[in-house]
Each structure stands twice: as C-alpha cells, then as structure tokens.
C-alpha atoms as a printed R data frame, in Angstrom:
    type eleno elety resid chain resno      x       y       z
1   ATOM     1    CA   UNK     A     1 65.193 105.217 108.728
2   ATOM     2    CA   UNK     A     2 62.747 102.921 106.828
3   ATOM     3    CA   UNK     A     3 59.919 100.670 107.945
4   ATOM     4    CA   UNK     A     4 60.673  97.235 106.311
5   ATOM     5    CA   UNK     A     5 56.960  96.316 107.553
6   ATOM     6    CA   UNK     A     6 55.262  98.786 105.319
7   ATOM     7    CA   UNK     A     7 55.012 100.794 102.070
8   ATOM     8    CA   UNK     A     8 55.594 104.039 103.412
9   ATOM     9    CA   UNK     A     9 58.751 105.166 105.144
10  ATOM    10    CA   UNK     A    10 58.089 105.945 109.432
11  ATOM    11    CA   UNK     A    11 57.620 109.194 110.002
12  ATOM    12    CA   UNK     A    12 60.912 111.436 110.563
13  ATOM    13    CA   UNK     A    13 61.414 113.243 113.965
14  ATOM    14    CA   UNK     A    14 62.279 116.802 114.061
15  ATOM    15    CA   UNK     A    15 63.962 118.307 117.086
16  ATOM    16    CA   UNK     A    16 63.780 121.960 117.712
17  ATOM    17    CA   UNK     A    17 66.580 123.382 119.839
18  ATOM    18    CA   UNK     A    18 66.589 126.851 120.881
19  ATOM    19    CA   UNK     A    19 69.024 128.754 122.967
20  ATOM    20    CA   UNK     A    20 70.563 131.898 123.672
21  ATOM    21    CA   UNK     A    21 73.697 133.634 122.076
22  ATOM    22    CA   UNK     A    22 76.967 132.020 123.543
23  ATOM    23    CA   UNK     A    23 74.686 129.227 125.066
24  ATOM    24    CA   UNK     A    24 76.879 126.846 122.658
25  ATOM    25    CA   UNK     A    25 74.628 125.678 119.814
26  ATOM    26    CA   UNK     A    26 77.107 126.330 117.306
27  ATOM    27    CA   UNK     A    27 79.291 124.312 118.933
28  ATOM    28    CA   UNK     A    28 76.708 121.581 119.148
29  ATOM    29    CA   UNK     A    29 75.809 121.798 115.678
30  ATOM    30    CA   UNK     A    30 79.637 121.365 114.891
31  ATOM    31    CA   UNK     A    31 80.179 118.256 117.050
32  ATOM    32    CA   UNK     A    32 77.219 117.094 115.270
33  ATOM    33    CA   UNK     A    33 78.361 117.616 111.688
34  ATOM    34    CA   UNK     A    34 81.572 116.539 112.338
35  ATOM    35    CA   UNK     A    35 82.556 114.427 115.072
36  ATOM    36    CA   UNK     A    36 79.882 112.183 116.254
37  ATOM    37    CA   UNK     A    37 79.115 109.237 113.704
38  ATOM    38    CA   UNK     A    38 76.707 107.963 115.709
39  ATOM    39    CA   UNK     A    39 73.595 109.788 113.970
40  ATOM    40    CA   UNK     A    40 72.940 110.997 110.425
41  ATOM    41    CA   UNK     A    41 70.988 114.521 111.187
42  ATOM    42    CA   UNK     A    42 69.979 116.966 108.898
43  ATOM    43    CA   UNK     A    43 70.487 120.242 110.979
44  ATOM    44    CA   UNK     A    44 68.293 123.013 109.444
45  ATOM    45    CA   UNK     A    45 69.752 126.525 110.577
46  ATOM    46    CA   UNK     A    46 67.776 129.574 110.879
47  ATOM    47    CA   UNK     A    47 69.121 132.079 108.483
48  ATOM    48    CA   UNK     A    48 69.025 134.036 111.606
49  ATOM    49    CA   UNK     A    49 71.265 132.598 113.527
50  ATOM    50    CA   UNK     A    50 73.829 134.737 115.190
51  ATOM    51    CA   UNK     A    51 76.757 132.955 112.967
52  ATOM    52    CA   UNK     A    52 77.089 131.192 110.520
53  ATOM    53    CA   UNK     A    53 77.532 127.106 111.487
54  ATOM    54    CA   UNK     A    54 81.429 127.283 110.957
55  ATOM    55    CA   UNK     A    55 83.505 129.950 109.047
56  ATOM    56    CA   UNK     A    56 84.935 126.796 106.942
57  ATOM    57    CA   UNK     A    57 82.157 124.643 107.289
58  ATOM    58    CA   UNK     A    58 79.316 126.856 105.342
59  ATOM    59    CA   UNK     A    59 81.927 128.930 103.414
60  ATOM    60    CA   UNK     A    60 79.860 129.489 100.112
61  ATOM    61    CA   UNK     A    61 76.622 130.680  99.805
62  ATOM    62    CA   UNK     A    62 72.967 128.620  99.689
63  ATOM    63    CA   UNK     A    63 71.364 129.680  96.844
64  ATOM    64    CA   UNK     A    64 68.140 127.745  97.621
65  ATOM    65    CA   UNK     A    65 67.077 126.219 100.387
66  ATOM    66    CA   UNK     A    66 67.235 122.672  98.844
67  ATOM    67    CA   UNK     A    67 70.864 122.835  98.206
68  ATOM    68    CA   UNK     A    68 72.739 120.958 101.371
69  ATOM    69    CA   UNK     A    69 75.847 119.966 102.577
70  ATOM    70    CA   UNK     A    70 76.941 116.293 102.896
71  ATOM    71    CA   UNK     A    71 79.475 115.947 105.542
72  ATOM    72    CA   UNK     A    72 81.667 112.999 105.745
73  ATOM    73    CA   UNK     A    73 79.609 111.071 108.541
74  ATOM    74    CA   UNK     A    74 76.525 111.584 106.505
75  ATOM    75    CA   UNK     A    75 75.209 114.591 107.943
76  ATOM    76    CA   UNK     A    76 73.816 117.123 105.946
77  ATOM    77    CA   UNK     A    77 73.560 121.212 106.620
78  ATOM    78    CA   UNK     A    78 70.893 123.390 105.090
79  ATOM    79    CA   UNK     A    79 69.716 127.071 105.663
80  ATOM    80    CA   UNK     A    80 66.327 127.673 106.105
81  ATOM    81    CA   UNK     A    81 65.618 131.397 103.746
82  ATOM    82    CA   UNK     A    82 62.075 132.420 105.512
83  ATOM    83    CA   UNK     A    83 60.250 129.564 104.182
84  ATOM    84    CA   UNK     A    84 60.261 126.278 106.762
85  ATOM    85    CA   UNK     A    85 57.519 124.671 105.036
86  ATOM    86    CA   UNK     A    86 59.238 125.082 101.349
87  ATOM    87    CA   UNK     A    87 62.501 123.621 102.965
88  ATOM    88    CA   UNK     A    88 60.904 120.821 104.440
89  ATOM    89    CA   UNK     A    89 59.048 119.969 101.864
90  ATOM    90    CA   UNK     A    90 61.834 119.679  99.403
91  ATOM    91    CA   UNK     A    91 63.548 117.514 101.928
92  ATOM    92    CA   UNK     A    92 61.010 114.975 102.272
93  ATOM    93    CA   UNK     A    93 61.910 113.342  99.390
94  ATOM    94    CA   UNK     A    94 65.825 112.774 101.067
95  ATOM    95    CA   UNK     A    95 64.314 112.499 104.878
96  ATOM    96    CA   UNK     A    96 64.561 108.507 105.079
97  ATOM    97    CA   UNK     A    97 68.310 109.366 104.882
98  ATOM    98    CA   UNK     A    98 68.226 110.952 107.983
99  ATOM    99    CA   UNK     A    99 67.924 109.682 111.606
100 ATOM   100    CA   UNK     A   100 66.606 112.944 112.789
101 ATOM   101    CA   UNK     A   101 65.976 116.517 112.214
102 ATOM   102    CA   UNK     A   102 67.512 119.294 113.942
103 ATOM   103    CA   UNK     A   103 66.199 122.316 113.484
104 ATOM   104    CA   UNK     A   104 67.906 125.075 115.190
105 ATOM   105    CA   UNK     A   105 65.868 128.523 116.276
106 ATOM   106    CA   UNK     A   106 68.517 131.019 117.256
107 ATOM   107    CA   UNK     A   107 66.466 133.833 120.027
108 ATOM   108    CA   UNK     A   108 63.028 132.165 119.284
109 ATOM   109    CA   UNK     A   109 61.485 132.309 122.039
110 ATOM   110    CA   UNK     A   110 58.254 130.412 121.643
111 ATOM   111    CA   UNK     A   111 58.223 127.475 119.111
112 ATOM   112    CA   UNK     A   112 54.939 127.351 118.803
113 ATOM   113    CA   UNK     A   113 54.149 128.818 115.204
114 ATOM   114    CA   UNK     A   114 56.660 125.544 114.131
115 ATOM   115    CA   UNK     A   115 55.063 123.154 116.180
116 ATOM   116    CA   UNK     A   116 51.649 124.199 114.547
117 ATOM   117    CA   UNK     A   117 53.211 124.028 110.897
118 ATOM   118    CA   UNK     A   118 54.157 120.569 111.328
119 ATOM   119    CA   UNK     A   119 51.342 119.483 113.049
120 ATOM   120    CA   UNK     A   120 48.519 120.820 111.106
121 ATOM   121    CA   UNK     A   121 50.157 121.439 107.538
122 ATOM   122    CA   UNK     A   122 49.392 117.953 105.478
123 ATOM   123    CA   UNK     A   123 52.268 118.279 103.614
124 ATOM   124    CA   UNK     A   124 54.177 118.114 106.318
125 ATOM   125    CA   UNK     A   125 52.458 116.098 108.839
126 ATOM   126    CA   UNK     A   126 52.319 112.911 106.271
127 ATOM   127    CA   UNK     A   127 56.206 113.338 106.855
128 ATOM   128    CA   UNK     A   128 57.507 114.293 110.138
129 ATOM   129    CA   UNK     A   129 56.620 114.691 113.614
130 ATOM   130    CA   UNK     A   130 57.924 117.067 116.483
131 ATOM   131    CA   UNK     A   131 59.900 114.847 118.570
132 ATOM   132    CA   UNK     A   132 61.174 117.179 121.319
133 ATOM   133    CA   UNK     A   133 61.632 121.038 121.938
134 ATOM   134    CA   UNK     A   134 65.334 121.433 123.502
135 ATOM   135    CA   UNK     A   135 66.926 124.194 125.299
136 ATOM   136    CA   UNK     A   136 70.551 124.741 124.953
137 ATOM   137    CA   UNK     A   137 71.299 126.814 127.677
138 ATOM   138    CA   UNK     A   138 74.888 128.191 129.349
139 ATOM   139    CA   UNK     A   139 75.348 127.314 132.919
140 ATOM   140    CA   UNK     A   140 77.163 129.931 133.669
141 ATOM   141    CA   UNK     A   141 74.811 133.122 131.947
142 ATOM   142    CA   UNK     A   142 71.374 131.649 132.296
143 ATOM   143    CA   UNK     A   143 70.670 133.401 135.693
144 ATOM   144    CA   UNK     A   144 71.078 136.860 134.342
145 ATOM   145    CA   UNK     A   145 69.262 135.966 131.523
146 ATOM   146    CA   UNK     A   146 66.280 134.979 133.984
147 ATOM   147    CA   UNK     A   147 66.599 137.445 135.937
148 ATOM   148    CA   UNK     A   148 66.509 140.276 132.840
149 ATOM   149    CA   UNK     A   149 62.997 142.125 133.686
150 ATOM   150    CA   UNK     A   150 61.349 143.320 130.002
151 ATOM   151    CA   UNK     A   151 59.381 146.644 129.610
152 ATOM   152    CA   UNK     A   152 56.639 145.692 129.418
153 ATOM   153    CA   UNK     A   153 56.648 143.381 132.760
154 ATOM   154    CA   UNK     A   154 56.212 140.155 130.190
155 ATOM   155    CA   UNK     A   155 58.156 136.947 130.462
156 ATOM   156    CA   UNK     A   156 61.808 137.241 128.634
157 ATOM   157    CA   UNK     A   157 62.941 134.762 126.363
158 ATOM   158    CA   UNK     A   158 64.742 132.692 128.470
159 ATOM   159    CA   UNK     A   159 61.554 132.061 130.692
160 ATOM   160    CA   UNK     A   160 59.786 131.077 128.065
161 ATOM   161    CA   UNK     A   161 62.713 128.849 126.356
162 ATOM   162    CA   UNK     A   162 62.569 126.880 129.814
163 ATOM   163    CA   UNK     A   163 59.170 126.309 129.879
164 ATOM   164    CA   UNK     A   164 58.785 125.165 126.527
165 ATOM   165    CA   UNK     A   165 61.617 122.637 126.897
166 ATOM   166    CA   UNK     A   166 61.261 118.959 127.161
167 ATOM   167    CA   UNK     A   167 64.620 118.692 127.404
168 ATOM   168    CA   UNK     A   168 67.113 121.136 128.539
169 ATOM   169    CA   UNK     A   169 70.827 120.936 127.827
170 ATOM   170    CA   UNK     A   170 72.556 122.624 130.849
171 ATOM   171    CA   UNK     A   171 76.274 123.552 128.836
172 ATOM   172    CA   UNK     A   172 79.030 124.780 130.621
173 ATOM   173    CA   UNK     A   173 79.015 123.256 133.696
174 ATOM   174    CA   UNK     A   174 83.167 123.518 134.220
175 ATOM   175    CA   UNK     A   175 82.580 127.080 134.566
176 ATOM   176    CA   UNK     A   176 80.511 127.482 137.607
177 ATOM   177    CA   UNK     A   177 80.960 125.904 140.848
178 ATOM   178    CA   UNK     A   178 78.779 122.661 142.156
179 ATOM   179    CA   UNK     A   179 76.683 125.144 144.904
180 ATOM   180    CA   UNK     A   180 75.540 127.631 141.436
181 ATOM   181    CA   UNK     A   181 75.085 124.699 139.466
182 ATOM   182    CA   UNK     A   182 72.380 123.159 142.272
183 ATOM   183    CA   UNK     A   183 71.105 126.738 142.901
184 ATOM   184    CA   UNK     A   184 70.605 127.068 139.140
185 ATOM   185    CA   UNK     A   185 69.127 123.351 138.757
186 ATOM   186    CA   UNK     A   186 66.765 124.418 141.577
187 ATOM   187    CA   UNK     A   187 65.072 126.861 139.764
188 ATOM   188    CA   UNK     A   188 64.794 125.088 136.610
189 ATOM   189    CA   UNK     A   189 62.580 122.927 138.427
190 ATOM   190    CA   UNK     A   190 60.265 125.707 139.800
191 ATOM   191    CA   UNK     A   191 60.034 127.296 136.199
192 ATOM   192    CA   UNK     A   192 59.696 123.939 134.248
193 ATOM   193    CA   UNK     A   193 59.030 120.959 136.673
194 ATOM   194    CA   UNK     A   194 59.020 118.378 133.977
195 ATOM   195    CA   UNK     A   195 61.727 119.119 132.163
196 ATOM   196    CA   UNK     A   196 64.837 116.749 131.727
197 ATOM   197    CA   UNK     A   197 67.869 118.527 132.728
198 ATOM   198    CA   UNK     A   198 70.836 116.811 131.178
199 ATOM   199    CA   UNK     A   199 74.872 118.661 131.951
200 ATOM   200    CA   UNK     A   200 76.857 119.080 128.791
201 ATOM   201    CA   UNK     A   201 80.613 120.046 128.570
202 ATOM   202    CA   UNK     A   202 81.485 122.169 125.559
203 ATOM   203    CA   UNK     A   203 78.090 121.155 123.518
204 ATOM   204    CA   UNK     A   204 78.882 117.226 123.762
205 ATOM   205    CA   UNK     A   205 75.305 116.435 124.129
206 ATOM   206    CA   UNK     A   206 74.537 113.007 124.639
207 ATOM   207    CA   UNK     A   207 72.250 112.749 121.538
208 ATOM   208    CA   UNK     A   208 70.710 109.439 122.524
209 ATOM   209    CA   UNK     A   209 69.004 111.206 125.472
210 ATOM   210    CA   UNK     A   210 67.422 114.086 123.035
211 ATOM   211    CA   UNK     A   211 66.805 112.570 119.770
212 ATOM   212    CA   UNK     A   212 64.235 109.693 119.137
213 ATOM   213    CA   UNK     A   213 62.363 109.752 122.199
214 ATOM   214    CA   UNK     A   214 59.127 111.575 121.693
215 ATOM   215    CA   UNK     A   215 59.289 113.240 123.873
216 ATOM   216    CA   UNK     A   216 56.469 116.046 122.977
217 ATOM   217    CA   UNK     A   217 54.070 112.540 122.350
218 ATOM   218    CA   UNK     A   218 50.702 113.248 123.943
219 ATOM   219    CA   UNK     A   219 51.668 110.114 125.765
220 ATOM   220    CA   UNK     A   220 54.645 111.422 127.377
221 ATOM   221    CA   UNK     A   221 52.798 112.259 130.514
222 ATOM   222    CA   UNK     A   222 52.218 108.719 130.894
223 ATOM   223    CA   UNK     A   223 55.907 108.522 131.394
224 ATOM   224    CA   UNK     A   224 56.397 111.608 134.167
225 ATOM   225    CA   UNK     A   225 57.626 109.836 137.351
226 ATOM   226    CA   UNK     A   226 54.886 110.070 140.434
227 ATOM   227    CA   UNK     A   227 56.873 112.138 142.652
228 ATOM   228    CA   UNK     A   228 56.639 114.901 140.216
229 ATOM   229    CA   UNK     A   229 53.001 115.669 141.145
230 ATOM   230    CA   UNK     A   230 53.542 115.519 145.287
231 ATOM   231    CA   UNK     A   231 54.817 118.417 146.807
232 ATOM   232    CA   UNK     A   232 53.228 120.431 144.894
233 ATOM   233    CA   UNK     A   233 52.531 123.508 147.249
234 ATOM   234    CA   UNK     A   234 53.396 126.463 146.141
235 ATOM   235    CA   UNK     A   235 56.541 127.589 147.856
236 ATOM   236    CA   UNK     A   236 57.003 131.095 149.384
237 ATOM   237    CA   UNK     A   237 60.556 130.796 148.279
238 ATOM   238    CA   UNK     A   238 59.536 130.775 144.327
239 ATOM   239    CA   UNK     A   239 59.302 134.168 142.956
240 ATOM   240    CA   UNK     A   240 59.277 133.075 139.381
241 ATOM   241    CA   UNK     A   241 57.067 134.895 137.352
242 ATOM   242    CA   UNK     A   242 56.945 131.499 134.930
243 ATOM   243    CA   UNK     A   243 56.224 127.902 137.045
244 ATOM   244    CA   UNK     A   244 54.756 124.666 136.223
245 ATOM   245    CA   UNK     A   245 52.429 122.868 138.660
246 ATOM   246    CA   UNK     A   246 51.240 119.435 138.536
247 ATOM   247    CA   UNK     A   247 47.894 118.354 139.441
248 ATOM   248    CA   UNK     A   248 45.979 114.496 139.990
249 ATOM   249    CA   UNK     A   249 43.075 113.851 141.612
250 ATOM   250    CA   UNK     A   250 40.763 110.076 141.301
251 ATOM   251    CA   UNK     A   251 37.527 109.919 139.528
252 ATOM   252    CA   UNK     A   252 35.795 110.327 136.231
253 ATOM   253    CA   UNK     A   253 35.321 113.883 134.491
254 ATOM   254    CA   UNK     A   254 31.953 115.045 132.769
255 ATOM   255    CA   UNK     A   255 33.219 115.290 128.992
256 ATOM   256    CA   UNK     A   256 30.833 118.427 128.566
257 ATOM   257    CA   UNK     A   257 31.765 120.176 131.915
258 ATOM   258    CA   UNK     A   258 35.417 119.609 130.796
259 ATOM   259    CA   UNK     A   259 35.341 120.825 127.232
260 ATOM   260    CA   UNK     A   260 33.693 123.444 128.140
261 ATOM   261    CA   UNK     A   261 35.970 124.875 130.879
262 ATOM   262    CA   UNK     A   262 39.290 124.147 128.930
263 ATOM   263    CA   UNK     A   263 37.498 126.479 126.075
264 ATOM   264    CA   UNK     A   264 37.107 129.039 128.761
265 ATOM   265    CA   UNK     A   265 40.651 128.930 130.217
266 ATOM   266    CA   UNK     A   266 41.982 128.427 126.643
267 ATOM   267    CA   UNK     A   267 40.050 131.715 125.383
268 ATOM   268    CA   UNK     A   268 41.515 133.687 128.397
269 ATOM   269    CA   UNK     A   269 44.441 132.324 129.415
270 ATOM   270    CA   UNK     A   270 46.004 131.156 126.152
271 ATOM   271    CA   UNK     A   271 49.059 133.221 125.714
272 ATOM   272    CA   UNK     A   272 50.202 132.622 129.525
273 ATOM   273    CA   UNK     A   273 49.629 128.940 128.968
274 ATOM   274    CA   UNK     A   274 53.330 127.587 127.229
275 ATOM   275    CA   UNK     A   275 52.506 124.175 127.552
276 ATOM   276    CA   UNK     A   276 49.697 121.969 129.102
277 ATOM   277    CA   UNK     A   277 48.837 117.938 129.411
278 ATOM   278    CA   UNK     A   278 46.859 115.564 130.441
279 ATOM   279    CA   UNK     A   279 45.622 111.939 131.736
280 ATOM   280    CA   UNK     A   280 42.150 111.752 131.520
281 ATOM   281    CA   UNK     A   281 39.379 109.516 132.469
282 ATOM   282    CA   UNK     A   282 36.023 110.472 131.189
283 ATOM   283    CA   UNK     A   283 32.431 109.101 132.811
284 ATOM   284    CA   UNK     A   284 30.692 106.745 130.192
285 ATOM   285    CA   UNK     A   285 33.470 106.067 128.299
286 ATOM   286    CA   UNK     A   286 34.660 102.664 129.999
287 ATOM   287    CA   UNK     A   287 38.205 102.184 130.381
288 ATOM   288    CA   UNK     A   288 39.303 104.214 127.786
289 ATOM   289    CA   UNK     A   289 42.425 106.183 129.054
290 ATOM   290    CA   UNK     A   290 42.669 109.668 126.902
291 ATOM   291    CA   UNK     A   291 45.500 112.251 126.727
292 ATOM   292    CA   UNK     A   292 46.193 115.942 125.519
293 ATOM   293    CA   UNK     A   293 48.414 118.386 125.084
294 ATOM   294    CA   UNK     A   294 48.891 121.790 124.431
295 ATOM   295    CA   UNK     A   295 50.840 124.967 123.504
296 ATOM   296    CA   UNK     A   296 49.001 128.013 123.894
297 ATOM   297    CA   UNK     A   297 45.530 127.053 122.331
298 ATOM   298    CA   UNK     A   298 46.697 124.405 120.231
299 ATOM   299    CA   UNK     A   299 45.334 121.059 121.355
300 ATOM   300    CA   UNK     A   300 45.837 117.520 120.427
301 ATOM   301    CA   UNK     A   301 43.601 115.147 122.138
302 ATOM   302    CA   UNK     A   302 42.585 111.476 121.572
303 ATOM   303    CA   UNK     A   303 42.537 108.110 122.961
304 ATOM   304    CA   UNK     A   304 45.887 106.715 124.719
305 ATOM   305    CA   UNK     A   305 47.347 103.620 122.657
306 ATOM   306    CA   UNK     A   306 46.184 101.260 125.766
307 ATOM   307    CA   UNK     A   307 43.249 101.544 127.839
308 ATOM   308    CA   UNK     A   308 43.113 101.513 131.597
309 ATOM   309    CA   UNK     A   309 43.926  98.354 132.867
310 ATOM   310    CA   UNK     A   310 41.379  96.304 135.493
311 ATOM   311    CA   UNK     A   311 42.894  96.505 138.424
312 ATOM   312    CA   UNK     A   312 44.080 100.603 137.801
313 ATOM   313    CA   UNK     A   313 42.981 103.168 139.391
314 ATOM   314    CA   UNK     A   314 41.447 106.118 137.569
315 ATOM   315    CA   UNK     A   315 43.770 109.019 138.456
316 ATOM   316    CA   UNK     A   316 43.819 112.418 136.476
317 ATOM   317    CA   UNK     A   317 46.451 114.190 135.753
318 ATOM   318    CA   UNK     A   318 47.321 117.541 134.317
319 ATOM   319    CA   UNK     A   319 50.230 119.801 133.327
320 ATOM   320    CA   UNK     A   320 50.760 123.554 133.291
321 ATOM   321    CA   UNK     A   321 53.740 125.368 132.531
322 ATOM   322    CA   UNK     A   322 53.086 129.570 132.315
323 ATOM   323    CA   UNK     A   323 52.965 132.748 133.489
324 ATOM   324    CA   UNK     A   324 50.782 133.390 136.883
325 ATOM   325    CA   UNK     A   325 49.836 129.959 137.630
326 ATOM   326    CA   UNK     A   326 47.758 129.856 140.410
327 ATOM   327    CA   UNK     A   327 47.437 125.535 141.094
328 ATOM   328    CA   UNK     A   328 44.530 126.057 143.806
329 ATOM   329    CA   UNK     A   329 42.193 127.775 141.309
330 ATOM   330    CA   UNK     A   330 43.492 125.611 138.786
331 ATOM   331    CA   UNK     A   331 43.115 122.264 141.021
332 ATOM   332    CA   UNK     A   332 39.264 123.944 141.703
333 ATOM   333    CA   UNK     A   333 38.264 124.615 138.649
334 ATOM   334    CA   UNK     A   334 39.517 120.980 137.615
335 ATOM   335    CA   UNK     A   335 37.587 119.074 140.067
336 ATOM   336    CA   UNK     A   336 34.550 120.837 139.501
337 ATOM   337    CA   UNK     A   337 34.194 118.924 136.661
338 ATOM   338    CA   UNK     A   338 34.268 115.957 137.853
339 ATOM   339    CA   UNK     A   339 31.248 113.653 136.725
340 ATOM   340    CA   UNK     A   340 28.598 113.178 139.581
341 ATOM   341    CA   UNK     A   341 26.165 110.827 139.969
342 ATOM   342    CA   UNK     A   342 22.958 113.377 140.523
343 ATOM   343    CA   UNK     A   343 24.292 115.345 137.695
C-alpha cells in the first residue's frame, strides 16, 4: 500500500481482534492465510494464543520475532514473543507489503495498553494506525459467557470484549436458531449500541467490512446513523451491568466548563469508562466542528477535517460505553456546560 502522491508510504492499519476460546479465530486466521486472495495481511499472533495458527501451518519454531511466514497469497504469519513494539518495529520496514495488520489478542480483554502503544509510541505512530478493535465472538456460547458473574462483582471479559468492539463478528450462526440469534443480537445492542454486528459462518468474515475502514477514527462518530441516539431511555428490561448510551443536545459548550468536567469524570470514572466520543461545538470558536475519543483516560481530541457547514445545526453528541452508566446524570452533567450568555 503506497502513496504515489508522496515520499513517505500511507500509514498501515492495524486491526486488533479479540475473542474467546472456540469463538473461531483460528479458523479466521486460517481462511485468511490461506484461502482468501483478496488481501495481503500480516496476522501477528499472541504467543498466547490458545493454539498454535495451524498444526502444519506454524510447524517449526520462531526464533525471533522478525522471522515470518510467506504464504502463497502473500500473507505473512509472525509470533509476537512479549515484545509488540520490537515486532512492529522490525516490520515497518516490510509494512508497505501489507494491506493490513491483524493482530490477534487471544483472552485480552481490554485492548487498551495496545491502542496506547501505537498511538503514543513515535516509533510506531510514524507507521501505523489502529484501524478497528474486532470481536470474534461464537453465536452459540457468548450468552454464558455474559452471563459468567466474576468474584469480585467486576465486568468479565466478554463484557468488556463487546464494549470495546467496533466491529463484532457474530460466528456460528448455523448453530443456534433465528429466535437466539435475535435474542442474542438484542443484547449486543444494550451492551455496545454502536457496534457493527456482522454474521459469519465458520470464520468467513467478510474482510472488506472490517479492514480499511477506520473505524476507531475520531471521526467515526460523524458516521453513527441518527436513530442511534433516540430512544435512548433506559429500559427496565436491560440488566446489563455494561451499556452504552448516546447523548445530543443543540448549542455551544464553554471550553473551560468542559475540560474541566471530563478531567473530573476521567479521574473517577476512568476504569468503568471502555470507550467514549464526541461531536463538539465549542462557544468562540466559529464553525469549527471538533471530535474526541477515548478509552479509559486516554484522549485524542482535535479539530474535525471539515468545519460546520452554514446552514447546520450545532448538535452535540457523545458516546459512552461502561460499567454503571447512568445517561441522566451523564446528560446533566453534559449540559451544564453548556456556554451561556451571562456567564
């Protein structure tokens, strides 16, 4: 992937898929090794993973994590040995003979410590970008998974893989019936509203819908269909510990009031806060349209690549996916700092 309009290659997108045991992402990684031709990926697997890619496949040992394997479509497998940075960094000098990234994260439950090494290490940041967090998860197993209840009364893993998500690959659908796939699909939404669900059949993931989309982009909320902030009540029926509510509401925010109260919630709410974003329009700064997002206390925020037009209407708009949301505080404390003209 090379930029014929300037000196330096475009930047290479890495997608991190995560998933539970038997969810199918060996499979996955298999069909995209050696079937599909559409992509050339470089699939980084976690040394540990619960298996090894294929018995065949990855027969010898990796000495280093610089030495790959080319498969015959052009695809190339690599263990990561503890180091992601060192791996990475020795592939940069091959990554413009990849498409994509995959970068698969066997039980982790919250990709965050990744997301901030390639985001904030310079060495890395100069050469890729996160391009989407995916969940693989098994149709038929994910309720009990959801349902497990941990000691300590925190979120499991597979909570928190569906929150984190941008995309989530719903595998196995032949093995449930149409009334627990919709039952399942229904709560998906309640945990992780904004989510794309896409059904897979034995791993065949469509890898046009998951890779080369940017989807983590700040500006991704400028994407999110309307619809997904009405009806945003809080139903009696959801009982999930982890939910995502959507909040917009017109006018300008006071930059000061703002900063400071995402510091505040940030400080005390950071570990129960998976993912936030954000639409913002800020008093005095004309039509400038800005955007954020988070995971846990890690912020990007900056200006949105076009402004707000003339005739648009200034709307704000926020994101929360975590533990204990409660949207009518949240919508509350939001508003409040909204620029007015006394103030």
């Amino acid at each position: 992937m090379t930029d014929a309009t300037a000196s330096t290659p475009k930047l290479t997108p890495i997608t991190v898929i995560t998933g539970f045991l038997g969810a199918g992402k060996t499979t996955l990684v298999n069909y995209i090794l050696k079937e599909q031709t559409k992509w050339k990926i470089c699939v980084l697997e976690n040394e540990f993973g619960e298996v090894s890619i294929d018995d065949g496949l990855v027969a010898e040992a990796l000495d280093a994590p610089e030495d790959l394997i080319t498969m015959d479509n052009g695809c190339v497998c690599c263990t990561v040995r503890g180091d992601l940075v060192r791996t990475l960094g020795q592939l940069s000098k091959r990554r413009t003979d990849f498409d994509a990234i995959l970068l698969e994260t066997t039980g982790l439950a919250d990709p965050a410590p990744i997301v901030y090494t390639v985001q904030t290490n310079s060495k890395l940041s100069e050469h890729y970008f996160i391009d989407s967090i995916v969940c693989l998860a098994d149709c038929k197993h994910l309720p009990r998974h959801l349902d497990e209840v941990k000691p300590d009364g925190s979120a499991n893993e597979a909570l928190q893989q569906v929150a984190f998500a941008d995309k989530i690959l719903l595998n196995k659908i032949d093995l449930v019936t149409q009334e627990e796939k919709a039952a399942l699909e229904e709560r998906l939404s309640h945990i992780n509203k904004f989510a794309t669900v896409i059904e897979t059949e034995r791993s065949r993931a469509p890898l046009d819908k998951i890779l080369g989309l940017n989807s983590f982009s700040m500006e991704s909320i400028l994407n999110y269909d309307p619809d997904f902030f009405e009806n945003q009540e809080t139903s009696k029926h959801n009982l999930e510990m982890v939910s995502s509510v959507g909040i917009t509401f017109k006018g300008e925010l006071h930059s000061l009031w703002f900063n400071n109260y995402m510091i505040a919630l940030l400080r005390d709410r950071a570990a129960d806060l998976y993912r936030t974003k954000g639409v913002l329009a800020f008093h005095g700064q004309a039509n400038t349209k800005f955007v954020f997002q988070g995971v846990h206390e890690q912020i990007n925020f900056g200006p949105a690549s076009k402004p707000w037009s003339d005739d648009e209407e200034k709307i704000n708009k926020f994101v929360f996916i975590g533990k204990n949301l409660n949207r009518e505080q949240l919508t509350k404390d939001l508003m409040e700092c909204l620029y007015k003209e006394d103030s």
